[in-house]
N, C-alpha and C positions, 0 to 999 in steps of 0.2 A: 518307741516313737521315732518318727524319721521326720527328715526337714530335707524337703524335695524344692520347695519355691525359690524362684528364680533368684540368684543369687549368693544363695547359701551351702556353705561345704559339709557334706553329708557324711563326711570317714567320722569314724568314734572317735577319733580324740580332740576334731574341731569341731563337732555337732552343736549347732545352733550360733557361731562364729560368723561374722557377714565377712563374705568374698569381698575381695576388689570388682567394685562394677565392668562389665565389659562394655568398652564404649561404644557401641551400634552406629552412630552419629556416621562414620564416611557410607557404613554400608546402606544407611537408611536414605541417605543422601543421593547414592548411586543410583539405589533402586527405586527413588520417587524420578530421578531424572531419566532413566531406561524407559520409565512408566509414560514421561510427557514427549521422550519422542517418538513413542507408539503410539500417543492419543494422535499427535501433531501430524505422523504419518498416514494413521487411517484416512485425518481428515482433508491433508491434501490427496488423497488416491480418490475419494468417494466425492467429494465438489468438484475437483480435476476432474475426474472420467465425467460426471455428468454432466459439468459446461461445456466440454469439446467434445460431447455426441454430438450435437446438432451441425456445427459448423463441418466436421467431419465428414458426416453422413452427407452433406451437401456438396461435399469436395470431391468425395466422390461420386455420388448420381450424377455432378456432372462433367466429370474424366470420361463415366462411361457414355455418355450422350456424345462425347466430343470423340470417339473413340469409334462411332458411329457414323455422324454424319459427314456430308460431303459440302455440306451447304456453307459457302465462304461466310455469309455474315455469322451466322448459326455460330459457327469455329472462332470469328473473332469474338462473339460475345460470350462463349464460352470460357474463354483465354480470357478475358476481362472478369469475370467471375470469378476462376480460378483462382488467379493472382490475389483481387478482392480477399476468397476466403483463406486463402493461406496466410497473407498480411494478418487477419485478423484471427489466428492460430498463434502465431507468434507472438502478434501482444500479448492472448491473454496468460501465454508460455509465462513469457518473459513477468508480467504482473506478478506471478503467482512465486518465482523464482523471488524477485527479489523482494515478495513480502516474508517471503519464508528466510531471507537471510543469505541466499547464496548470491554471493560477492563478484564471483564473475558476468553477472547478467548486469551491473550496474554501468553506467556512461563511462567510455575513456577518456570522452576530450577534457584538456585541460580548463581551469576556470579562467574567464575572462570577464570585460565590464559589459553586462549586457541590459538595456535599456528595459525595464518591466514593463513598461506600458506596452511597447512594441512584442513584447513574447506573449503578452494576454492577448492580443490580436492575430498572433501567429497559430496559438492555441485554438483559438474561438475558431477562425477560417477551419483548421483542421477538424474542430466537432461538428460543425455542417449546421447549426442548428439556427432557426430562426426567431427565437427569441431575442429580445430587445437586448442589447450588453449597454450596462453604465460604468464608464469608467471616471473614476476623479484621480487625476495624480500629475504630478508635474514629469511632462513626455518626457524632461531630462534624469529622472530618477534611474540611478542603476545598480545593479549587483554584483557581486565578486564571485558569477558563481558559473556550472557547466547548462553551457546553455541548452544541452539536449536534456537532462537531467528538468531542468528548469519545465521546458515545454511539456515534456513527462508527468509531472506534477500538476502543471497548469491544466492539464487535460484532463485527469482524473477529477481535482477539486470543480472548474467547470462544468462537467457530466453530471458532477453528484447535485448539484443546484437544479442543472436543467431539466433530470429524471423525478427528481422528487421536490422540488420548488413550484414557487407561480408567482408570474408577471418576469418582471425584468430580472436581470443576472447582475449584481453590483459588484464591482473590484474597486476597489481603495487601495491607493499606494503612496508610500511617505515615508522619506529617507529622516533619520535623526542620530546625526555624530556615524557610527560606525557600522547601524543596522537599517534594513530598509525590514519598512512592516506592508505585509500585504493581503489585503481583508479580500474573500469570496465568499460570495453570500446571497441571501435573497428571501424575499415569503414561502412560506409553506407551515406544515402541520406542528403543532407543538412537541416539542421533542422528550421525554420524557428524563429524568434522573440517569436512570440505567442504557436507555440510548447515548446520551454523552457520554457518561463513564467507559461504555464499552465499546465505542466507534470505531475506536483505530486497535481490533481486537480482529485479528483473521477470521475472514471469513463470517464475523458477528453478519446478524440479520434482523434488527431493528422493528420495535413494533412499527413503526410508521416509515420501515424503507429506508433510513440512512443509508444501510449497504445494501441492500435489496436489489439485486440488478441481473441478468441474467447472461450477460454477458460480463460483466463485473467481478461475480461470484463471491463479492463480501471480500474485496482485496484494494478497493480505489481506494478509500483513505489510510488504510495501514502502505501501503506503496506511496500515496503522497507523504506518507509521517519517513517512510525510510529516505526515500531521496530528498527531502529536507533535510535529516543528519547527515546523509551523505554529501549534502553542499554546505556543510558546518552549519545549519540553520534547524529549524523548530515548526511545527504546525500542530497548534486545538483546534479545538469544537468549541466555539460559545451558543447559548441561546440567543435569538433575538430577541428585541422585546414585543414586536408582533409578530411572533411567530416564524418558524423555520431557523436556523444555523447559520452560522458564520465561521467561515475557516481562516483563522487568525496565524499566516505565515510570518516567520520572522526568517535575513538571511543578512549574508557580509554584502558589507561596500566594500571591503577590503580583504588583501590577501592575507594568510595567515602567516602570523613570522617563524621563521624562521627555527629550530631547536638548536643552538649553536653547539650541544653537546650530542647531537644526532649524528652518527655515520649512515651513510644510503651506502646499500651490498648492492 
């Protein structure tokens, strides 16, 4: 009789004696995490390549059209296009760059006190959209935080209301002691259990469209969740209670102190 199962020492004089377990645990750990940045990789190559065919493909039909013609207005508005699809190349680079974690695509300027009320209108002007925007909040309310980073945020949480909500666009803001809170939100379709749990999840794509977007690619609200840690700040999902979402930002009035036992190399 032999004793072959995992574990157990097989020579004749310790047959049937249990081994010292061999602990699997770092190796098992490795190879679950080698595993998730292969998933994480396919699916930034397969959502990347397929949101930047179109704008692409547009970039260049019309390089080659400009490449062609002689006609001055033709060539300016070409060159306005261009410019157009390449800006919008870049964002959605950069979107997918810093949902994914890479650190040098985030904002360099420093933090400063920047008024909310006024970045939600800076934002709004820059999404071009004609819906109605309500805002409540005292226009002296401000933040401690990077005001490019800021408007970055403000633009995605805005889009996500305006794509998949209806009627008006609400912003609420309201500073208390050391944090300011700032609601975006609006009506639209009931959002389900598993839609909020998995909203600020790469690339997630929502039975009713939370991340649904085409231009987007399932990256605006994990990109508004990363530049809100990145301005020391916080953003959920809550439901309404008629329906649609509400993105429940939290951020500093204040700069953050100082580590008196910190050296900067």
């Amino acid at each position: 009789m032999s004793y072959d199962a995992p574990g157990w020492v097989v020579d004749g004089r310790s047959r049937g004696v249990a081994a010292e377990p061999v602990d699997a645990g770092p190796a098992r750990d490795l190879a679950a995490e080698q595993a998730a940045l292969r998933e994480v990789r396919e699916r930034v190559m397969n959502v990347v390549g397929h949101a930047l065919r179109t704008p692409m493909a547009t970039v260049r039909g019309q390089a080659e059209v400009l490449a062609r013609t002689t006609d001055e207005a033709q060539r300016t508005q070409l060159v306005e296009g261009l410019l157009r699809n390449t800006r919008r190349l870049e964002r959605l680079l950069d979107d997918v760059l810093v949902a994914a974690g890479i650190e040098t695509r985030l904002p360099v300027r420093a933090p400063e006190d920047v008024r909310l009320a006024d970045a939600v209108q800076v934002a709004w002007a820059e999404l071009g959209s004609d819906r109605p925007l309500d805002v409540t909040a005292d226009p002296a309310a401000t933040a401690r935080v990077a005001p490019d980073a800021l408007r970055w945020m403000l633009h995605h949480l805005l889009d996500n209301v305006v794509r998949y909500g209806d009627g008006p666009v609400e912003v609420s803001i309201r500073v208390l002691g050391e944090r300011a809170t700032l609601t975006v939100g609006g009506a639209g379709p009931q959002l389900s259990p598993g839609d909020l749990a998995n909203a600020f999840e790469l690339f997630y794509r929502g039975e009713h469209a939370v991340m649904r977007s085409g231009d987007r690619m399932g990256v605006g609200l994990p990109v508004a969740r990363r530049l809100a840690e990145f301005m020391r700040g916080s953003v959920s999902l809550e439901p309404r209670r008629d329906g649609g979402a509400v993105a429940v930002v939290m951020l500093p009035t204040r700069e953050a102190p100082t580590d008196p036992g910190r050296v900067d190399r």
